[in-house]
C-alpha positions as CSV (number, residue, x, y, z in Angstrom):
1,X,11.3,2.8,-19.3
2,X,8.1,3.5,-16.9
3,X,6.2,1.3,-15.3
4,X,3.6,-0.9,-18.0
5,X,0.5,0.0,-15.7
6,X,0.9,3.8,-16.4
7,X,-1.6,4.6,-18.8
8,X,-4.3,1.7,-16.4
9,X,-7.3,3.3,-14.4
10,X,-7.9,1.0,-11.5
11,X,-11.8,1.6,-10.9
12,X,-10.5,1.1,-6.9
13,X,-9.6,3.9,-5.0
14,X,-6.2,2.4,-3.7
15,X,-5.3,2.4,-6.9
16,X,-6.6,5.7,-8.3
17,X,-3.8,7.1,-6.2
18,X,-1.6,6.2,-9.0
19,X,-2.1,5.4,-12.1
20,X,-0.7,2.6,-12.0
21,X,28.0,-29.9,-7.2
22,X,28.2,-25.9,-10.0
23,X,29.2,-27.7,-13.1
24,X,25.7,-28.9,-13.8
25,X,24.3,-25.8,-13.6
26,X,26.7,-24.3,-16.1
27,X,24.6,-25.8,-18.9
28,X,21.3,-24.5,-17.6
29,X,21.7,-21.1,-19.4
30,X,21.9,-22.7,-22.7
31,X,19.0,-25.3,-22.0
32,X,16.8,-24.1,-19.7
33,X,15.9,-20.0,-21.2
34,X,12.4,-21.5,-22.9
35,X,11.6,-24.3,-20.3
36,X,11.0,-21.7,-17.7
37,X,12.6,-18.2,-17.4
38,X,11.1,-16.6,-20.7
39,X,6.9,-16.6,-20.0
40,X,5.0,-18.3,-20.3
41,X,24.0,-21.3,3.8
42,X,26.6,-21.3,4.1
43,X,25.4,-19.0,6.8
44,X,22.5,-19.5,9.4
45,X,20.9,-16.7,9.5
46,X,17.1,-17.4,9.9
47,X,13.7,-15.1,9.3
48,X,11.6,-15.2,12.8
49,X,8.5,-15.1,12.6
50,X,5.1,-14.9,15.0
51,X,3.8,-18.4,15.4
52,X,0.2,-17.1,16.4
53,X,-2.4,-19.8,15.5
54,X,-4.4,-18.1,12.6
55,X,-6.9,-16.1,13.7
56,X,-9.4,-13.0,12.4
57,X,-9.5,-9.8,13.4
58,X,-6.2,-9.5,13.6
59,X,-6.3,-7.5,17.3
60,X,-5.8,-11.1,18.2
61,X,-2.9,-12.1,16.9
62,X,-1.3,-10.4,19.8
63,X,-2.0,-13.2,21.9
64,X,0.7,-15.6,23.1
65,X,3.7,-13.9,20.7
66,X,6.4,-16.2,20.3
67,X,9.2,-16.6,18.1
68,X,10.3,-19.2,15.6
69,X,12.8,-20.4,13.1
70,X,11.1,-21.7,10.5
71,X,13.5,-22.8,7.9
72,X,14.7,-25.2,10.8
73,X,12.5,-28.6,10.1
74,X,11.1,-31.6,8.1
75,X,8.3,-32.4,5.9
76,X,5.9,-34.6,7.4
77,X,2.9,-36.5,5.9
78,X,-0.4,-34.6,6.3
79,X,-4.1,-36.0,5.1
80,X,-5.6,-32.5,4.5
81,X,-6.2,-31.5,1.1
82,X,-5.3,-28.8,-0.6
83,X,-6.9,-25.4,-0.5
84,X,-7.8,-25.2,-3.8
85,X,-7.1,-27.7,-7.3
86,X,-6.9,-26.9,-10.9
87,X,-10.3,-27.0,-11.0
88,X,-11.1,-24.4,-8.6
89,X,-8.3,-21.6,-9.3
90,X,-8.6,-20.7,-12.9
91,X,-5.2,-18.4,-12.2
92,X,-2.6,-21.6,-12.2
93,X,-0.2,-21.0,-15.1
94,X,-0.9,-24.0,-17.7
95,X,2.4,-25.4,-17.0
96,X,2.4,-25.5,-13.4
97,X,-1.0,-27.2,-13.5
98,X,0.4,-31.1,-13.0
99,X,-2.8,-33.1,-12.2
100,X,-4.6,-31.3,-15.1
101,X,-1.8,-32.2,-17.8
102,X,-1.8,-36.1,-16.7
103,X,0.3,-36.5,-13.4
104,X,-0.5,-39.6,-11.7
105,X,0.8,-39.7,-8.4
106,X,-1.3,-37.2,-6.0
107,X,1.0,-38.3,-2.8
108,X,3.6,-34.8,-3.2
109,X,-0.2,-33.1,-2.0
110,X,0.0,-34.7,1.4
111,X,3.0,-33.1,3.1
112,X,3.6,-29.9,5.4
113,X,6.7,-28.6,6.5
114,X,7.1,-29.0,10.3
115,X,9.2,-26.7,12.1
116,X,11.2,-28.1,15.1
117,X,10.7,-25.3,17.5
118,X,6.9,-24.3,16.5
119,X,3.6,-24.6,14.9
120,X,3.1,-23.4,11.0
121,X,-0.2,-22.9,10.8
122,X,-2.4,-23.7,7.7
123,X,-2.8,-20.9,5.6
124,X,-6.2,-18.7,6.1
125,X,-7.4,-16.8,3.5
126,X,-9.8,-14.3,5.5
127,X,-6.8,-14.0,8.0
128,X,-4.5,-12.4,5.0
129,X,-7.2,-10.4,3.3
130,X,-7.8,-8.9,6.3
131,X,-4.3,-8.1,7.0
132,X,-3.8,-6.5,3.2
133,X,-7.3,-4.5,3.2
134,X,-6.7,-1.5,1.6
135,X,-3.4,-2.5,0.1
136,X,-1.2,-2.8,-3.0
137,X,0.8,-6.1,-2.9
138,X,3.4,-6.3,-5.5
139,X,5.3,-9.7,-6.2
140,X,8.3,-8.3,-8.3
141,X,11.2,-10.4,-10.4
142,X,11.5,-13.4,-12.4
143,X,9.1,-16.5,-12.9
144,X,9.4,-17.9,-9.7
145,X,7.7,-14.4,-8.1
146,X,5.1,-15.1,-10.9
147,X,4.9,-19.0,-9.3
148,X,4.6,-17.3,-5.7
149,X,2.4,-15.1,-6.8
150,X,0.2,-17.5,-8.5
151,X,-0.1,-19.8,-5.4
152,X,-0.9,-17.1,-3.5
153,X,-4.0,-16.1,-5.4
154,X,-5.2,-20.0,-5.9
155,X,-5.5,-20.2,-2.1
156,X,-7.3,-16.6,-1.4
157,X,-9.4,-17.5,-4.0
158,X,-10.8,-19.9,-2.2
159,X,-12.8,-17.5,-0.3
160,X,-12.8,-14.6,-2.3
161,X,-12.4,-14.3,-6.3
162,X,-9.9,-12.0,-7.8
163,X,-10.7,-9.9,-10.9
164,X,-7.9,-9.6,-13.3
165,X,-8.0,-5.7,-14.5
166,X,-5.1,-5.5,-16.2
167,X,-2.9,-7.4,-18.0
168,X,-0.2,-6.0,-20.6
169,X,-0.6,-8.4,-23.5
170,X,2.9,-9.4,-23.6
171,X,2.9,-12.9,-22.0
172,X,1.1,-11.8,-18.7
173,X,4.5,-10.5,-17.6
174,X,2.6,-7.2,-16.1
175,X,-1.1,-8.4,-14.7
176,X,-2.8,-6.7,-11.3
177,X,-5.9,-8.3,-9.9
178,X,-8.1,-6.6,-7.1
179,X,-10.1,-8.2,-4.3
180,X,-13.2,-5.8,-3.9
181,X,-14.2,-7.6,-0.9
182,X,-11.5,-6.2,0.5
183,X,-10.6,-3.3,-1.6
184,X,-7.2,-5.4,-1.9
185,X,-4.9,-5.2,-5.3
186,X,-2.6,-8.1,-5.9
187,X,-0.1,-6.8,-8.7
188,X,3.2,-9.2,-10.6
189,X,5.9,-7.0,-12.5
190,X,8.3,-9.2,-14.5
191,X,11.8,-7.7,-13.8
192,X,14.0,-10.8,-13.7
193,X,17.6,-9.0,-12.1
194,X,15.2,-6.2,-10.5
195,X,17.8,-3.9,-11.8
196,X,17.5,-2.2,-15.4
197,X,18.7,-5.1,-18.0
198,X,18.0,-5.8,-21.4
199,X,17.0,-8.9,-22.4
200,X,19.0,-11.3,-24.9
201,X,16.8,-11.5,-28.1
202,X,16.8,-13.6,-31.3
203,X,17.0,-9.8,-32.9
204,X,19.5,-8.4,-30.3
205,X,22.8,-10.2,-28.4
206,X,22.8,-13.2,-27.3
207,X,23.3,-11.9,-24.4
208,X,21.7,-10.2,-21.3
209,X,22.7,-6.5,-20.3
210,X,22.7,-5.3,-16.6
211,X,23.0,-2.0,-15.3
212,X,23.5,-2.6,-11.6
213,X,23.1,1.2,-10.3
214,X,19.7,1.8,-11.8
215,X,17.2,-0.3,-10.6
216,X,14.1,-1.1,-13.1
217,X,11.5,1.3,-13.2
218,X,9.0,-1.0,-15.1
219,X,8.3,-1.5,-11.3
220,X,10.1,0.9,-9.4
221,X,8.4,3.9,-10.8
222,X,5.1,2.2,-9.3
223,X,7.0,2.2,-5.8
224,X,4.7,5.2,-4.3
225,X,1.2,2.8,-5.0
226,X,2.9,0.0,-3.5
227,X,2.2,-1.0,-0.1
228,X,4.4,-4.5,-0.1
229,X,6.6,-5.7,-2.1
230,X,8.2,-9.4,-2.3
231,X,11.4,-9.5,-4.5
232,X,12.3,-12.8,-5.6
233,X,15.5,-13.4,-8.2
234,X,18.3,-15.6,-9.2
235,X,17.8,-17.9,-12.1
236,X,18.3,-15.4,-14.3
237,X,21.6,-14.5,-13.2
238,X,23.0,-17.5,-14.4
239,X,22.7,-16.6,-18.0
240,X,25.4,-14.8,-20.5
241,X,25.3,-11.3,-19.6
242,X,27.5,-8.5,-19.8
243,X,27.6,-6.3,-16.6
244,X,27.9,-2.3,-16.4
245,X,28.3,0.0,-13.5
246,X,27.9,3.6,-14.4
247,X,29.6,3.9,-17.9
248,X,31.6,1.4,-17.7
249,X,31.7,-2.4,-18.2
250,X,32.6,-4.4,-15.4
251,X,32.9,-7.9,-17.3
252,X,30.6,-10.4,-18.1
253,X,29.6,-14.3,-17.5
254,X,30.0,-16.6,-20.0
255,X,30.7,-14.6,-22.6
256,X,34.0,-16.3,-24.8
257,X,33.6,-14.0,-28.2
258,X,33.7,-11.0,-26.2
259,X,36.6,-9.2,-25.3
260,X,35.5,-8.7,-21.6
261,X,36.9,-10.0,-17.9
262,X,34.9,-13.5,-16.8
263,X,33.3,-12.5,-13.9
264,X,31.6,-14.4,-11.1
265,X,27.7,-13.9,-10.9
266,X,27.4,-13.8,-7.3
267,X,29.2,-10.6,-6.6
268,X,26.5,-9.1,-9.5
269,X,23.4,-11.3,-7.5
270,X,24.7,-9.0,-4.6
271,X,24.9,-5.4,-6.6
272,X,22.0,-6.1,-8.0
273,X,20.3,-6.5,-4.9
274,X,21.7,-3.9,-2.8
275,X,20.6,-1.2,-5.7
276,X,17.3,-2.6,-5.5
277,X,16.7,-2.4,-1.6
278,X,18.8,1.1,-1.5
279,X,16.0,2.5,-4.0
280,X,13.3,0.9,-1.5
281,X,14.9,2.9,1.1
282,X,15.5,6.0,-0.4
283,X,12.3,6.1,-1.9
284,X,9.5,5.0,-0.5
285,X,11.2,4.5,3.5
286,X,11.0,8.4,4.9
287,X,7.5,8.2,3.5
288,X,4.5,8.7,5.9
289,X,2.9,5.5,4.5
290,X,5.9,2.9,4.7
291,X,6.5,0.0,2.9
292,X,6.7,-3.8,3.8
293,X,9.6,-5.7,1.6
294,X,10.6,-9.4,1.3
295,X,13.2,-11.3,-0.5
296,X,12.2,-14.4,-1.4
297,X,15.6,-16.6,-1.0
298,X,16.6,-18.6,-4.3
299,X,14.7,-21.8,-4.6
300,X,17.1,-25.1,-5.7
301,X,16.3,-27.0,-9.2
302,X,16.3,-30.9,-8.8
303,X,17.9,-31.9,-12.6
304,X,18.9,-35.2,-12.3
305,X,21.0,-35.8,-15.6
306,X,19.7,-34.6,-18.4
307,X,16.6,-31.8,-18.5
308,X,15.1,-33.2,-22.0
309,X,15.3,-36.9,-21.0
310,X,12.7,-39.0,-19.4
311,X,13.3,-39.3,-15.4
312,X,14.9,-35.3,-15.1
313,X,13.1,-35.2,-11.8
314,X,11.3,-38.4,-10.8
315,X,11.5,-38.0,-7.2
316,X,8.0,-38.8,-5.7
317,X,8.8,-38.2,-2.4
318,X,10.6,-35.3,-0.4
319,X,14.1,-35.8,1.2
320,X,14.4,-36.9,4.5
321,X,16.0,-34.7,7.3
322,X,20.0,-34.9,6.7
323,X,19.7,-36.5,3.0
324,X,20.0,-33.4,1.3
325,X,22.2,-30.9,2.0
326,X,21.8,-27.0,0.8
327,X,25.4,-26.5,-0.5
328,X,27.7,-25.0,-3.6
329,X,25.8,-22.3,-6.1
330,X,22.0,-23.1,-4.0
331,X,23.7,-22.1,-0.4
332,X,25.7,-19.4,-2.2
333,X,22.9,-17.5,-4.1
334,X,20.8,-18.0,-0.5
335,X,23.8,-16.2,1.7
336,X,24.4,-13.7,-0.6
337,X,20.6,-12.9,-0.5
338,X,19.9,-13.3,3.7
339,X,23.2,-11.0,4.4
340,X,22.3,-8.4,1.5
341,X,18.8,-8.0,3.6
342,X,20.6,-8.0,6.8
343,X,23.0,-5.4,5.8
344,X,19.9,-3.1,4.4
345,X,17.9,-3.7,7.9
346,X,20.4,-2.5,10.0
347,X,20.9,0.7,7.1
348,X,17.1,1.7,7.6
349,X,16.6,1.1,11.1
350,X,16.0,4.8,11.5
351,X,12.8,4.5,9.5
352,X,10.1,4.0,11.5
353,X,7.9,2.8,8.1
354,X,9.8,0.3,6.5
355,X,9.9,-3.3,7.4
356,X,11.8,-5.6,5.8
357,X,13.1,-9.4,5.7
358,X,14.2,-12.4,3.6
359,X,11.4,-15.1,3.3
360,X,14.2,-17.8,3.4
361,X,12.7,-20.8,1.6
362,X,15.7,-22.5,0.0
363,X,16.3,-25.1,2.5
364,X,12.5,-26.4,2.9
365,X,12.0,-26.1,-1.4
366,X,16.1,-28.3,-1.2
367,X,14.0,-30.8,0.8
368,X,11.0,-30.9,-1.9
369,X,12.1,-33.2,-5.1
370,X,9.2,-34.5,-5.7
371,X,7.2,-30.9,-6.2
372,X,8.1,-30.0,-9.7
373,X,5.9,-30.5,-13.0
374,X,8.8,-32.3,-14.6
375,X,7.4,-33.6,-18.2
376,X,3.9,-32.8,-17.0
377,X,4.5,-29.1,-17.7
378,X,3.0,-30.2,-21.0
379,X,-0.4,-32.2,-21.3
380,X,0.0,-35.6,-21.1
381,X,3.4,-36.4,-22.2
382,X,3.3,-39.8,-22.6
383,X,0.0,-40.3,-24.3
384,X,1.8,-41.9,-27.1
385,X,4.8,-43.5,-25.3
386,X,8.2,-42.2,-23.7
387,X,9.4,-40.1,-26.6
388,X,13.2,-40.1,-26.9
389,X,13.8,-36.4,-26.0
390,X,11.1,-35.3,-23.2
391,X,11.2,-31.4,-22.1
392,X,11.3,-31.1,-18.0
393,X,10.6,-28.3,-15.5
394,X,12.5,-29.3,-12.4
395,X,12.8,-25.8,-11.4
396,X,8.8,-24.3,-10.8
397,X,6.2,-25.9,-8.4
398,X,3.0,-27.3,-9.1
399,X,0.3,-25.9,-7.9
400,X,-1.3,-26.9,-5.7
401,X,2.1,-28.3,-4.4
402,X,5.5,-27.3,-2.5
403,X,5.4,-23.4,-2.9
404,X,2.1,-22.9,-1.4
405,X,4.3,-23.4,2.0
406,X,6.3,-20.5,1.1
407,X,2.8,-18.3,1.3
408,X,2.0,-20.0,4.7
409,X,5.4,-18.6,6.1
410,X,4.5,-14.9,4.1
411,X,1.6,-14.7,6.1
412,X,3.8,-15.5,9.5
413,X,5.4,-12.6,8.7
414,X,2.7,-10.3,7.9
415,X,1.3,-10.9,11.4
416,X,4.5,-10.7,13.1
417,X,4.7,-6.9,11.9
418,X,1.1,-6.3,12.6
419,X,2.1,-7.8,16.5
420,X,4.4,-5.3,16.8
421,X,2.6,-2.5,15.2
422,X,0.3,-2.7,17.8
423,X,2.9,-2.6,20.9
């Protein structure tokens, strides 16, 4: 299957170029497939990033380059509001939008993550813009890329609106929207293993299908109008599924009426991955024009007991430095992703156009409790009292909320490339 923007003329001319502890979590494939994946370290190894205040043009972000390790630190109260609100982004997906469905604490708004060794500056929206003039971002995987993704627009709307001009129909899993201020497309491809897979359906097995050597074209085949992309899976994988390599079947998770081997997921997380940033490579790497790539680092859920029972996440507060520990399937899905990018830096560091590097947020979202919508992903839960069985999303962000700090770090990133572009 091609990409779903084939047959969409962008009116832009970057665009015209194409036309484009692990028990718990073994229930969350049964529960959890409607509440938030169908729309709407064990290891220290650390992304570095420039820690240049944010400034505009970006000729001076080459002043006073310094390095930092920012998923080293502690969230810290902070009185400045939010960039934007539910009233001022019309992009926030309904169920992400907590103050608008009835939450009444406001108090997870008032904290920023405080690296030990450095500054994170407040995001700037004219700082990024300028960085991605001219530019195709792509934000590609399951519905936490989507939640990324939707942050990200909230807060550069705030100084410059979006138009949406495309969406696919389906459940806005396939949407672009373009900046003209800055001639700048912003693009999200739902592609939940990144890998070709087909989807369990009420028509179809009740299971997913994954063929880890072909990676998905419903994005990939868009790869040559792409100028970044940021990966972001993991939730996904911890559904029934049946696994294939070539012709064969290599076994499948959770999967008792079928006659195949049990297999572990993480060893697929890690196929799955390295087809996907092998394809980047191969594909768009020896290319004049490059591409930038991140892999957003799996994000932990905060259940606590049941997920359809009043109190599922009722943290109001984030955890305090040494409460929380990342550990079991949260630490293991995050290693598996930091080494897989690792491995594929050091395979492409003959390409003089391709940067790439995890945006390891899982310790900093561990530390965040009190950031999901919980019941509030529905309007006013409790209008009529606690109901006996209450849906919760402790696995998304509200927005304006957590994840926005995730975009903060992004744009680190981005200007830690452009420093070294320059040199």
């Amino acid at each position: 299957m091609g990409s779903p923007f084939k047959d969409h003329h962008p009116l832009h001319p970057s665009l015209a170029r194409k036309l484009i502890p692990w028990t718990f979590y073994a229930m969350l494939p049964l529960v959890l497939f409607r509440v938030y994946l169908y729309p709407y370290p064990l290891h220290n190894t650390a992304t570095t990033v420039l820690t240049s205040s944010p400034v505009s043009p970006p000729p001076a972000l080459l002043e006073d380059e310094t390095s930092c390790d920012y998923t080293d630190g502690n969230w810290v109260p902070d009185k400045r509001d939010p960039l934007y609100n539910g009233s001022t982004c019309g992009t926030i997906k309904e169920g992400q939008s907590c103050i608008a469905h009835g939450r009444p604490d406001t108090g997870y708004l008032y904290w920023r993550w405080k690296p030990k060794q450095c500054k994170l500056p407040r995001f700037e929206p004219n700082t990024f813009l300028q960085l991605l003039r001219n530019k195709h971002l792509a934000f590609v995987g399951d519905s936490m890329a989507r939640n990324q993704l939707e942050s990200l627009l909230c807060m550069l709307s705030s100084v410059s609106p979006p138009n949406l001009v495309y969406r696919d129909g389906e459940e806005n899993k396939f949407r672009r929207w373009y900046f003209e201020s800055h001639n700048f497309s912003i693009s999200v491809y739902w592609s939940p293993f990144l890998v070709r897979g087909v989807e369990k359906s009420n028509t179809g097995p009740n299971h997913n299908q994954l063929f880890l050597d072909h990676v998905d074209e419903r994005w990939a085949a868009d790869m040559n109008g792409i100028d970044m992309v940021v990966l972001s899976i993991g939730h996904w994988f911890l559904h029934p599924a049946v696994y294939y390599e070539g012709d064969q079947v290599l076994g499948c998770h959770y999967c008792p009426d079928l006659n195949h081997t049990e297999i572990g997921f993480y060893d697929i997380l890690r196929k799955a991955i390295k087809t996907t940033l092998k394809a980047l490579v191969d594909r768009k790497g020896p290319n004049d024009s490059g591409l930038d790539a991140l892999v957003t680092t799996f994000s932990p859920a905060h259940f606590e007991g049941d997920w359809d029972k009043f109190g599922a996440c009722p943290k109001t507060e984030p955890y305090k430095e040494g409460e929380k520990t990342l550990e079991g399937m949260d630490a293991e899905m995050r290693q598996v992703e930091v080494e897989e990018v690792e491995a594929a830096k050091v395979n492409s560091m003959q390409l003089e156009n391709f940067r790439l590097e995890a945006l390891d947020v899982a310790k900093l979202s561990l530390m965040r409790p009190d950031g999901h919508p919980g019941p509030y992903m529905h309007p006013f839960p409790f209008a009529y009292g606690v109901a006996e069985r209450v849906q919760n999303d402790c696995v998304h962000w509200c927005l304006p909320g957590p994840i926005d700090t995730w975009n903060e770090i992004f744009l680190e990133v981005i200007k830690k490339w452009e420093s070294r572009r320059e040199h």
